[in-house]
C-alpha positions in Angstrom: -23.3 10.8 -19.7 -25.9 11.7 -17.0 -24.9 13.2 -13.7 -26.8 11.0 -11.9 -25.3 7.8 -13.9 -21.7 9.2 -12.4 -22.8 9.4 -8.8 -24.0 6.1 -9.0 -20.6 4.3 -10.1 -18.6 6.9 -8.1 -20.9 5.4 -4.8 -19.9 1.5 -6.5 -16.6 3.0 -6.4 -16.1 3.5 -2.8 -18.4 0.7 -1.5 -15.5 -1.3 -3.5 -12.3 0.7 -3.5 -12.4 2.0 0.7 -13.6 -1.3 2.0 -11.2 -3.1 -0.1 -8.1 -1.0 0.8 -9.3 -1.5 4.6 -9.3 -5.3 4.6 -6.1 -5.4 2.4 -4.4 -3.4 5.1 -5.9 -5.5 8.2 -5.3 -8.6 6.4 -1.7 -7.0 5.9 -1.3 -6.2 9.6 -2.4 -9.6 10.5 0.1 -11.8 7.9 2.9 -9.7 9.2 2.4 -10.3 12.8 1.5 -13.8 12.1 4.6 -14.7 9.6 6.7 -13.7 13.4 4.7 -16.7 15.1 4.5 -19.1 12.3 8.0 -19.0 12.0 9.1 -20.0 15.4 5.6 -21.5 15.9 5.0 -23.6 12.6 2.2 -25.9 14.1 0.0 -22.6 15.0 -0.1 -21.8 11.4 -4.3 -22.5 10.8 -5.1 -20.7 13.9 -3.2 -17.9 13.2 -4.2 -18.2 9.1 -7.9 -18.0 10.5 -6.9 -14.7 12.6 -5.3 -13.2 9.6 -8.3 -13.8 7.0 -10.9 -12.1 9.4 -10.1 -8.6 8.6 -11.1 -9.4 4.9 -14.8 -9.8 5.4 -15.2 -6.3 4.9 -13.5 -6.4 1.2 -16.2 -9.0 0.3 -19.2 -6.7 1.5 -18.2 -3.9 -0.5 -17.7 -6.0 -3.6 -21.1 -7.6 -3.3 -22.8 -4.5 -2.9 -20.9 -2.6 -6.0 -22.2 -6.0 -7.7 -25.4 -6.0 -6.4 -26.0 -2.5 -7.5 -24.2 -2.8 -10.9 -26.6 -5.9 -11.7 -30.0 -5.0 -10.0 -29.7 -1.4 -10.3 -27.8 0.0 -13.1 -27.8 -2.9 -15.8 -24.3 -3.0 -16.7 -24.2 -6.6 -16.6 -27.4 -7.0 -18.7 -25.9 -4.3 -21.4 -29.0 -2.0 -20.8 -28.4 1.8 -20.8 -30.4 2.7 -17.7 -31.3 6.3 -17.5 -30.6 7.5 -13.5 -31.6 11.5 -12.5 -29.2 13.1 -10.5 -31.0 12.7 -7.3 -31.2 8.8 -7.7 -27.6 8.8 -8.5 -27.0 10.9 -5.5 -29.1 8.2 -3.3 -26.8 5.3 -4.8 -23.7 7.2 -3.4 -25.1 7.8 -0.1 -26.4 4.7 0.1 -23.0 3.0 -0.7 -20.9 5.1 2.3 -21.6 3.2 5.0 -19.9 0.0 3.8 -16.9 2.3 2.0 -15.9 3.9 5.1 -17.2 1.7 8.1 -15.6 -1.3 6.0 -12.2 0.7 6.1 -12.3 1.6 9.3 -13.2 -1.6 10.6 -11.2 -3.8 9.0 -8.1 -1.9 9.9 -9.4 -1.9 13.5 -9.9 -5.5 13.3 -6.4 -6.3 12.0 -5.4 -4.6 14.7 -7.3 -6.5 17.2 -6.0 -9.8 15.1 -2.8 -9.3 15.4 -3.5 -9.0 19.5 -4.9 -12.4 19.2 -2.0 -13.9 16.8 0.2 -12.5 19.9 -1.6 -14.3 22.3 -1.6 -17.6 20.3 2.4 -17.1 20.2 2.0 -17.3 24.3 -0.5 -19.3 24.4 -2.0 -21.4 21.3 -4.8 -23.0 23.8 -6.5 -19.3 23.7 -7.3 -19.6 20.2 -10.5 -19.0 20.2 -10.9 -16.0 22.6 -8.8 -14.2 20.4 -11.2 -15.3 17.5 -14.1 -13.9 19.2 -12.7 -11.0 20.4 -11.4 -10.2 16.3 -15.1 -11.0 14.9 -17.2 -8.6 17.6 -15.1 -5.7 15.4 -16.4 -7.4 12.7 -20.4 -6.8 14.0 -20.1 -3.2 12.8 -19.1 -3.6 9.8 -22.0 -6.2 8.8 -24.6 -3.3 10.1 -22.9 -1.0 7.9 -23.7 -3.6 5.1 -27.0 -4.2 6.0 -27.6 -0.5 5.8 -26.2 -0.1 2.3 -27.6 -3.3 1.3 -30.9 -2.2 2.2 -30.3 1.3 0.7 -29.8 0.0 -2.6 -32.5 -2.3 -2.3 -35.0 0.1 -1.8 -33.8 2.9 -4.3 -36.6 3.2 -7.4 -34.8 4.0 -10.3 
């Protein structure tokens, strides 16, 4: 096994694994504040289900670019062996941080600003879509992150 083959599936790795453990704990965050509202509240339950599924966005992105590299980039859908150097490898890993740990970061800072909003349907279920807005600007820096390791991977030769 090349080195350069390793840093490649350790950057799939945490493109998939950081930004997936982010949105699973906003989305967590979110469901519990929400199951509090829904349960007094039951008739604000696909306001506050849209709230709570924001923070996942950023799960998605890092799957689709450990898929994207896996199938464009590596072959392992395709069952070729693909030969990588160490310093492509190491330009696959780089390239995949910014979704891994902007995606984390993010989507726990947007379940946090969710479950603000699911509050403020609770008081007052007319504000709906304020509170949507304000959860999806957090979301804006994660889709640059995206964009860059999209592009990153796009562009590596290997």
């Amino acid at each position: 096994m090349e080195w350069g083959f390793i840093l490649a599936y350790v950057g799939v790795a945490i493109a998939v694994f950081l930004s997936g453990c982010g949105s699973a704990r906003g989305v967590s965050m979110a469901a519990q504040a929400g199951a509090g509202i829904v349960a007094e509240q039951p008739e604000h339950f696909s306001k506050v289900l849209i709230l709570e599924a924001l923070p996942g966005t950023q799960g998605i992105y890092g799957f689709l670019v450990g898929v994207l590299l896996m199938a464009l980039k590596l072959g392992t859908f395709s069952g070729d062996v693909v030969s990588i150097s160490t310093a492509v490898g190491l330009q696959v890993l780089l390239g995949c941080l910014p979704i891994g740990i902007v995606g984390y970061f993010s989507a726990v800072m947007q379940g946090k600003a969710a479950v603000a909003a699911i509050h403020m349907v609770g008081r007052r279920p007319e504000e709906s879509g304020k509170g949507v807005t304000m959860t999806v600007l957090v979301e804006t820096y994660a889709v640059l992150a995206f964009l860059v390791s999209l592009l990153s991977i796009i562009f590596i030769k290997v």
